[in-house]
MMTF fields as JSON, N, C-alpha, C and O atoms, coordinates in Angstrom:
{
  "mmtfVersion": "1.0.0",
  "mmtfProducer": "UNKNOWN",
  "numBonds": 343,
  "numAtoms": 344,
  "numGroups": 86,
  "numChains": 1,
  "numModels": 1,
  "chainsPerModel": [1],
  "groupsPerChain": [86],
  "chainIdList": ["A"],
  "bondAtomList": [4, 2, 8, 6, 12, 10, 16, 14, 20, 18, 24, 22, 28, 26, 32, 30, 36, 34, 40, 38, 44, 42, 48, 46, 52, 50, 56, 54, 60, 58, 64, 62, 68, 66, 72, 70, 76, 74, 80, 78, 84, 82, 88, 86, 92, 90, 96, 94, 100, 98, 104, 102, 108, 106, 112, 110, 116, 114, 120, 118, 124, 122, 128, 126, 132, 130, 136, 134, 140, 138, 144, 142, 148, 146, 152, 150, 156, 154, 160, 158, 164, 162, 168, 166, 172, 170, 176, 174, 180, 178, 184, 182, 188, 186, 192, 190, 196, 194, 200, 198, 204, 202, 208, 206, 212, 210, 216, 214, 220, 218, 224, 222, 228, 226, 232, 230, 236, 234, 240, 238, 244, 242, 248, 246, 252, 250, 256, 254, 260, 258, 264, 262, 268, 266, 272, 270, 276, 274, 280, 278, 284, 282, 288, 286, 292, 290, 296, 294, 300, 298, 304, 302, 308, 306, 312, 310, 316, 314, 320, 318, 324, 322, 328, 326, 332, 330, 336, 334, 340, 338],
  "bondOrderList": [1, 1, 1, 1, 1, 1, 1, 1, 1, 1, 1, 1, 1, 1, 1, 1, 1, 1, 1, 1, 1, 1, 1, 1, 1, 1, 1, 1, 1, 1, 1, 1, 1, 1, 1, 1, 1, 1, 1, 1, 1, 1, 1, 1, 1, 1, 1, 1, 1, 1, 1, 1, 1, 1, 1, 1, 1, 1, 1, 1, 1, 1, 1, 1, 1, 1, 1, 1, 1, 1, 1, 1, 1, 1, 1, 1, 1, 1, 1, 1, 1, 1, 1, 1, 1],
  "groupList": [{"groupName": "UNK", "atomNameList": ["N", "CA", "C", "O"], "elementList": ["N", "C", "C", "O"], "formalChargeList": [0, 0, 0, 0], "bondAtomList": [1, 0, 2, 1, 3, 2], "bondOrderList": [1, 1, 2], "singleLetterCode": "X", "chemCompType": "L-PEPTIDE LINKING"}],
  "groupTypeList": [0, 0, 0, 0, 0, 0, 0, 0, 0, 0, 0, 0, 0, 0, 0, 0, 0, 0, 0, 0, 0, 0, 0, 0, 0, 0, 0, 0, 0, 0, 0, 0, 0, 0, 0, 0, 0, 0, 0, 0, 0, 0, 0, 0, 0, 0, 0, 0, 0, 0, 0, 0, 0, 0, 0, 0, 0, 0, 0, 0, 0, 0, 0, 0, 0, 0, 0, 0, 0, 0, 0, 0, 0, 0, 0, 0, 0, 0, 0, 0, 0, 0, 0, 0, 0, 0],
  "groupIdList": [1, 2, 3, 4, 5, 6, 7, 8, 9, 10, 11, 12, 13, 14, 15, 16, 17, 18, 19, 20, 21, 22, 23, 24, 25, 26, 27, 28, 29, 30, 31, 32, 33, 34, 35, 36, 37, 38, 39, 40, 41, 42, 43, 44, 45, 46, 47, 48, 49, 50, 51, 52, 53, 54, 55, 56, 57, 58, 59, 60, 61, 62, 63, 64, 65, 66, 67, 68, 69, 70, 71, 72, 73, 74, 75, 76, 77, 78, 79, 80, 81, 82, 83, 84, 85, 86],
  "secStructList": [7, 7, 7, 7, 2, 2, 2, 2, 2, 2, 2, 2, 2, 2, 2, 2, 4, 4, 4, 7, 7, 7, 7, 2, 2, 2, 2, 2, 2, 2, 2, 2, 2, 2, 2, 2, 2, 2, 2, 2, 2, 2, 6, 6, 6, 6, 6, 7, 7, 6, 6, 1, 7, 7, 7, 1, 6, 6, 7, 7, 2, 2, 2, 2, 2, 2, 2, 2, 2, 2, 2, 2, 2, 6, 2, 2, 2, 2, 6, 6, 6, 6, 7, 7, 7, 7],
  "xCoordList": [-7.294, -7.423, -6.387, -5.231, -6.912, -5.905, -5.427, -6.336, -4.347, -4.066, -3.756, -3.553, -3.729, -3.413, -2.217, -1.764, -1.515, -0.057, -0.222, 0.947, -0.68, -0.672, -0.462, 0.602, -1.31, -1.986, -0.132, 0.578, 0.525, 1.896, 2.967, 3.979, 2.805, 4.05, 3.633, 4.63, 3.031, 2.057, 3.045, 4.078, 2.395, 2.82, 4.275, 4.817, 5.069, 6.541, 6.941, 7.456, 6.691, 6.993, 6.962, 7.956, 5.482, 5.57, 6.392, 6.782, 6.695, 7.589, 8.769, 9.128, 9.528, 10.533, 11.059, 11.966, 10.036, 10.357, 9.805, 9.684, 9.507, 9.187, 10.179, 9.817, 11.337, 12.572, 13.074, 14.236, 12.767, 12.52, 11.299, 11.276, 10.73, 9.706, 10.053, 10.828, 9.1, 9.988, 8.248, 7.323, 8.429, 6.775, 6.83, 6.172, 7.896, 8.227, 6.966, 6.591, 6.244, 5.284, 4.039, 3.376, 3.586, 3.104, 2.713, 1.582, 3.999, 4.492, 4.146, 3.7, 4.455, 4.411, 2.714, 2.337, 1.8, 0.519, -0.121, -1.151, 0.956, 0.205, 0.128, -0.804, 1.867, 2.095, 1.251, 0.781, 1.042, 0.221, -1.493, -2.149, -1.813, -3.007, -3.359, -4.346, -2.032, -1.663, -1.934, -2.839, -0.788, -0.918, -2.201, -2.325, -3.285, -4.489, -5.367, -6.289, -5.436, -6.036, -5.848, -6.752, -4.472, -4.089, -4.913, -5.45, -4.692, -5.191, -6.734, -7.178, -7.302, -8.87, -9.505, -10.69, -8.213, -8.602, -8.054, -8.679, -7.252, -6.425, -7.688, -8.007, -8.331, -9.297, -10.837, -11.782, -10.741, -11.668, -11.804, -12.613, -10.635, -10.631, -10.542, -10.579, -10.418, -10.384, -11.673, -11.971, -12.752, -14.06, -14.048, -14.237, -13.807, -13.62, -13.875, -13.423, -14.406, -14.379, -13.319, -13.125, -12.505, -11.226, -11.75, -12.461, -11.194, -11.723, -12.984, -13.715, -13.284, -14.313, -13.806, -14.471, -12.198, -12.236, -10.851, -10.272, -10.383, -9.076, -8.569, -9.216, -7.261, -6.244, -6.186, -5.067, -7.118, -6.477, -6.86, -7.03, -6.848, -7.032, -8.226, -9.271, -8.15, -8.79, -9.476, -10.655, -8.44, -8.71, -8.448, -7.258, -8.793, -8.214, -6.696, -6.478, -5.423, -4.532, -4.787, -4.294, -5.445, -5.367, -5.507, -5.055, -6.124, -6.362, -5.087, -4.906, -4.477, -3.33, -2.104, -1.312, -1.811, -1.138, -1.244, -0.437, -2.491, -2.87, -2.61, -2.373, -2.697, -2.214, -0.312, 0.279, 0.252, 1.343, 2.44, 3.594, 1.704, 2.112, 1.667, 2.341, 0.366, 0.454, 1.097, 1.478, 1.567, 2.266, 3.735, 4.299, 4.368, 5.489, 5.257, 6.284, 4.634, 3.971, 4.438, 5.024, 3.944, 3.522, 5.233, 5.96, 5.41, 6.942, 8.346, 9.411, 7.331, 8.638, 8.294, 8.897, 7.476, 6.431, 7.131, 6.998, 7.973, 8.167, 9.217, 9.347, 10.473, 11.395, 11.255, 12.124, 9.726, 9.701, 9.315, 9.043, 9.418, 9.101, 10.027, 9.835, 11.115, 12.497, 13.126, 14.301, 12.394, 12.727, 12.296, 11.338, 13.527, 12.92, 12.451, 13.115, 11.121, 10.564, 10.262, 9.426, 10.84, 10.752, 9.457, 8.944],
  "yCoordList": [-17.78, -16.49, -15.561, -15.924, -14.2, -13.195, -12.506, -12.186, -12.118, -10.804, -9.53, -9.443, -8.61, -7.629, -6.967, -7.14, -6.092, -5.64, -5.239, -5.389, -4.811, -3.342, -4.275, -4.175, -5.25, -6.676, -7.04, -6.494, -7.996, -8.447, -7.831, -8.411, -5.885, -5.424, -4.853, -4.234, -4.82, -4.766, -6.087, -6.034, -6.861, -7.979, -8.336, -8.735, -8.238, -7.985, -7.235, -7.795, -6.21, -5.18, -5.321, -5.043, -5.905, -6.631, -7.856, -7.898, -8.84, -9.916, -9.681, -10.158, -8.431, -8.189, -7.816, -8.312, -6.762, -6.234, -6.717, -5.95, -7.54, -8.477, -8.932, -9.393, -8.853, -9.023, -7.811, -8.001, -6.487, -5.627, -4.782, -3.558, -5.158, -5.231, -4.902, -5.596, -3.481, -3.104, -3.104, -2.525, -4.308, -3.779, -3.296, -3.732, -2.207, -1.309, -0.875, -0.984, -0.352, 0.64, -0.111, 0.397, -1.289, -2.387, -2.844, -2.928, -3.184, -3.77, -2.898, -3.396, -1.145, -0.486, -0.14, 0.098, -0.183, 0.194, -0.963, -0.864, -2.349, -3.376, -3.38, -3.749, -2.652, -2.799, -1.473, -1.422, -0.374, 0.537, 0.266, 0.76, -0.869, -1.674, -2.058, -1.809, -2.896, -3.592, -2.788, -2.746, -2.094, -1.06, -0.274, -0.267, 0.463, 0.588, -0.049, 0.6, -2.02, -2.027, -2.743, -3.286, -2.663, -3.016, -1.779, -1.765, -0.669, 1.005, 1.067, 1.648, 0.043, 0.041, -1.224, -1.422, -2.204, -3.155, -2.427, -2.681, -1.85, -1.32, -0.472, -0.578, 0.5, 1.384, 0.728, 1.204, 0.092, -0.805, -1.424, -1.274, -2.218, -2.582, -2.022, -2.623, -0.727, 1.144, 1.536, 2.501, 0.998, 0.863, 2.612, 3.679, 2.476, 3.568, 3.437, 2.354, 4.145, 3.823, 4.643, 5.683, 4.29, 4.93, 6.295, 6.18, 7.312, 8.39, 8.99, 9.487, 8.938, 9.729, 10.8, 11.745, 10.374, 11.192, 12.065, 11.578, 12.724, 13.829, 13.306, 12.87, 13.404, 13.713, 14.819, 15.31, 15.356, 16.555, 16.026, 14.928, 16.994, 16.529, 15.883, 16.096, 14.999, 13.849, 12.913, 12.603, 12.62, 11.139, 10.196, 10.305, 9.002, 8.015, 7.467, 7.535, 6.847, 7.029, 5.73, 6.07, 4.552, 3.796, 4.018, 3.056, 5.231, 5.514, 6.722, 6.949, 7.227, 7.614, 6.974, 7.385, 5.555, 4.88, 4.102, 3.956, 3.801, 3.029, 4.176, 3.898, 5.513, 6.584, 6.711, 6.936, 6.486, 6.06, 5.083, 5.23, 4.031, 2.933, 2.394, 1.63, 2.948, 3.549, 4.408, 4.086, 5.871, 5.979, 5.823, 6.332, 4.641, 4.027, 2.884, 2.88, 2.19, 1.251, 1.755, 1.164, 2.93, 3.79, 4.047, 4.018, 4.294, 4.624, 3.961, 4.24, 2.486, 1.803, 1.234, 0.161, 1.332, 1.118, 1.964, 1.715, 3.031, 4.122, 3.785, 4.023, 2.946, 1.784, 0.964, 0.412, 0.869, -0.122, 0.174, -0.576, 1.572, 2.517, 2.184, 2.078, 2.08, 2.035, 0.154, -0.054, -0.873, -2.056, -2.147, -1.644, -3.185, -4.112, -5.287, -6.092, -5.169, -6.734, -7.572, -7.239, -8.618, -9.543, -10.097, -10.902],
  "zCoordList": [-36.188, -35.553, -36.177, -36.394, -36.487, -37.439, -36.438, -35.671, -36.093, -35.537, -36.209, -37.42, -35.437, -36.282, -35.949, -34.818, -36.907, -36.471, -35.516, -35.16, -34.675, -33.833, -32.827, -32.216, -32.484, -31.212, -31.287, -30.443, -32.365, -32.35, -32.044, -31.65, -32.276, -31.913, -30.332, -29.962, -29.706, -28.873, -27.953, -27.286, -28.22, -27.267, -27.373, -26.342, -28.607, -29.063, -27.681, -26.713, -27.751, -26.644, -25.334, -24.662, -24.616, -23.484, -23.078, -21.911, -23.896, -24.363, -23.558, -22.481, -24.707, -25.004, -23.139, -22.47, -22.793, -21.595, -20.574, -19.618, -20.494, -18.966, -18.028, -16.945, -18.322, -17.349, -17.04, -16.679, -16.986, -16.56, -15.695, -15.825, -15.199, -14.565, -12.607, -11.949, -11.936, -11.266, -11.137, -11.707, -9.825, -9.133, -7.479, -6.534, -7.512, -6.364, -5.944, -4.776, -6.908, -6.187, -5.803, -4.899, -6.362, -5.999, -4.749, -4.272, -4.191, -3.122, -1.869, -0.835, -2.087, -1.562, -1.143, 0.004, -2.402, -2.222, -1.271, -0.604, -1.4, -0.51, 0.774, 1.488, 1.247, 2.75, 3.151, 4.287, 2.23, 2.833, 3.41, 4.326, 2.256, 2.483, 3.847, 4.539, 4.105, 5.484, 6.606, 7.44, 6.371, 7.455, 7.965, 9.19, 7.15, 7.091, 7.595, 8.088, 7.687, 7.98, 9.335, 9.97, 9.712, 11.262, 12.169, 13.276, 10.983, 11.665, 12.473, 13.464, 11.362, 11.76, 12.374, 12.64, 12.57, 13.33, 15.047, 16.076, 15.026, 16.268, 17.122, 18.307, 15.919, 16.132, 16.516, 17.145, 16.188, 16.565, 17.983, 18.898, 17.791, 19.062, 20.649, 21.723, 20.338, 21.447, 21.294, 21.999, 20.431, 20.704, 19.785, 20.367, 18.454, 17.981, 16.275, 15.903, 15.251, 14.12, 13.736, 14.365, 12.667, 12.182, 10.957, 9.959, 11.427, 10.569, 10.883, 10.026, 12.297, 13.03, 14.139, 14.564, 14.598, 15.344, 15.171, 14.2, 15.498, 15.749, 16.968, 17.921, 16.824, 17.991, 18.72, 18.868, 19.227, 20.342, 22.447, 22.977, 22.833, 23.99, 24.365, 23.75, 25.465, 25.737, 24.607, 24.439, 23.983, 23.422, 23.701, 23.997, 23.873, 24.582, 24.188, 22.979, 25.124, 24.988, 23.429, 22.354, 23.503, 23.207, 21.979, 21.358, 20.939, 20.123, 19.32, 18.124, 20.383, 19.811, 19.579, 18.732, 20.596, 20.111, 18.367, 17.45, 18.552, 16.891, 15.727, 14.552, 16.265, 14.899, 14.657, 13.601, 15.979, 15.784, 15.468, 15.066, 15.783, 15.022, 13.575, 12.884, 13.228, 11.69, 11.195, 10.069, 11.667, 11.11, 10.626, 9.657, 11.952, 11.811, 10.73, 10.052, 10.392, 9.776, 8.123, 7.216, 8.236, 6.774, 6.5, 5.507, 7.875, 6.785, 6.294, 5.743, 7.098, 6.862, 5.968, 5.961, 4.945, 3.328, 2.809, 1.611, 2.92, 1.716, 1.085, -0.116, 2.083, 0.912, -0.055, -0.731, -0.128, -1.039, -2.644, -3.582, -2.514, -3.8, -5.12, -6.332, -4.234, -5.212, -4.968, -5.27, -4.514, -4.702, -5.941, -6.527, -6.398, -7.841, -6.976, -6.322, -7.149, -7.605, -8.646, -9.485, -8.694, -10.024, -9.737, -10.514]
}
């Protein structure tokens, strides 16, 4: 099998820098994942589909709690922007 320069300095490069590797934002897109889908299991379970309804008056309480504890959820995800993960 031939390689070609471009393929060797290419992978030289990835090689080289793999112990540098910072999968902060990663981590972050995962717990946001998480969080999301506690959102629509929560919403669900208030007998509600997530992203059908607004918060204003008379919504059920049970459904404004699940927007607030997502968005506590969400923000305790925004530390993880700036973790190094190996």
């Amino acid at each position: 099998m031939k390689f070609s320069f471009t393929s060797v300095v290419a992978f030289a490069a990835v090689a080289l820098n793999a112990g540098q590797v910072q999968a902060g934002p990663i981590a972050m897109g995962l717990c946001y994942s998480a969080c999301n889908a506690g959102y629509v299991t929560c919403c669900a379970s208030a007998g509600a589909i997530a992203g059908t309804f607004t918060l204003g008056l008379g919504v059920p309480a049970a459904l404004a709690v699940c927007s607030v504890v997502q968005g506590t959820c969400m923000a305790a995800c925004t530390p993880l922007l700036a973790a190094p993960t190996p």
